[in-house]
C-alpha positions, -999 to 999 in steps of 0.1 A, spaced: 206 -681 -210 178 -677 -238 149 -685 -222 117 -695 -245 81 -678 -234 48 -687 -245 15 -666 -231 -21 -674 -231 -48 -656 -210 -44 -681 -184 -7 -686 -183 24 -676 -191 49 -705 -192 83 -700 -193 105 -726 -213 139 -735 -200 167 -755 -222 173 -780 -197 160 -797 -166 190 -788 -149 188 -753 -155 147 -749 -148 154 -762 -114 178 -736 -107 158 -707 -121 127 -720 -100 145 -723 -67 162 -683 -74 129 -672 -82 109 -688 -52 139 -678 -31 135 -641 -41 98 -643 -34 80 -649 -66 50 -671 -75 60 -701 -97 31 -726 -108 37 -761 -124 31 -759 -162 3 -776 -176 -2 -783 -211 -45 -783 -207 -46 -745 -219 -22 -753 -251 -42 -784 -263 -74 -765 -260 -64 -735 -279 -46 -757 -305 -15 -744 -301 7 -774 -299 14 -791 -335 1 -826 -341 31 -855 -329 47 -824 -308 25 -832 -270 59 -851 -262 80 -819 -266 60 -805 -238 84 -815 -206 66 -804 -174 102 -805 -160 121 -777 -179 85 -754 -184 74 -737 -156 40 -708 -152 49 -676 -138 10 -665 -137 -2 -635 -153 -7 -598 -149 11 -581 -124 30 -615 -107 43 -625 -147 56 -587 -149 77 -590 -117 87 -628 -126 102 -620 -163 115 -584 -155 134 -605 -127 143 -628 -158 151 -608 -180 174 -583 -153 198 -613 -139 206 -619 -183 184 -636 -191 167 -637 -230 133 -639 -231 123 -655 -267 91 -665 -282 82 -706 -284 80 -718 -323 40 -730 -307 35 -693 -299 5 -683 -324 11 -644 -334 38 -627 -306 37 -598 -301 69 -577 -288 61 -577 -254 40 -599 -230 31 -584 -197 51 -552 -204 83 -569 -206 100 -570 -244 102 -605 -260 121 -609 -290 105 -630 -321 126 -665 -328 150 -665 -351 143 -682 -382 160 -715 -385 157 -715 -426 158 -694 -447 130 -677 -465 121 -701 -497 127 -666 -518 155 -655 -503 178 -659 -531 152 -655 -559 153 -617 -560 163 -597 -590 185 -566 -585 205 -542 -608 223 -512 -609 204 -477 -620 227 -446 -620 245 -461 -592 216 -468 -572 200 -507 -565 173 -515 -579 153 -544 -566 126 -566 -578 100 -561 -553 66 -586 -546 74 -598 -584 71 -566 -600 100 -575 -619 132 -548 -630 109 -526 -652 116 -493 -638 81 -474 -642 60 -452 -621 31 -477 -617 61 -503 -604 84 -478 -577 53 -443 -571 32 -442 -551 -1 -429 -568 -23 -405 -555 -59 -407 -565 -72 -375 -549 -78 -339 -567 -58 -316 -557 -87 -289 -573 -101 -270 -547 -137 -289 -543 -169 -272 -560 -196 -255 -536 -228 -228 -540 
């Protein structure tokens, strides 16, 4: 089951697809001896995280906190071991690739990139050549070298 994670310094709330299926996870987990809090959304609203019109998305029901530190480590390596996938929220500002020392994979993207299929490309002595950050298919050493600036002369001294 992909399960959807978003962490602030306070809390680390884990986001289940259904009612049905955070109800299970919390009994397993409080069965097997770890800490489960009832999510709150206080610590969202005051960091801004939550878009404007999207407070009803926030279902106390399927969301629940496994803490942080030490107690969110055990929690989502227990997660993430019985099959779990552990997936960024879409509300989660800048993720990282892990949370607590356990890996967390970015969200897919549910569209595709606006310039996706706007890039230029051609064939060059049997090599692709792309049009990179609008640089266009002129094939020059300002457009695909890296310059270096520095002498290479040995530098001047008394």
């Amino acid at each position: 089951m992909e399960l959807e994670i978003t962490a602030t310094p306070r809390e680390t709330l884990v986001w289940a697809p259904t009612v049905d299926a955070a109800q299970a996870l919390r009994r397993t987990l409080v069965d097997d001896g770890y800490f489960i809090r009832d999510a709150d959304p206080w610590e969202l609203q005051q960091l801004g995280v939550i878009p404007d019109g999207a407070h009803l998305e926030f279902d106390p029901a399927r969301i629940f906190d496994v803490t942080i530190g030490g107690e969110a480590n055990a929690t989502l390596h227990a997660l993430s071991d019985d099959g779990h996938r552990l997936v960024w929220h879409p509300w989660q500002p800048y993720p990282a690739r892990k949370v607590w020392g356990v890996t967390v994979l970015l969200p897919r993207r549910r569209q595709p990139h606006a310039a996706a299929g706007t890039s230029e490309s051609a064939d060059h002595f049997g090599g692709t050549v792309r049009s990179l950050r609008g640089l266009g298919l002129k094939i020059s050493r300002e457009n695909y070298a890296t310059i270096n600036k520095r002498s290479t002369a040995p530098r001047w001294s008394r």
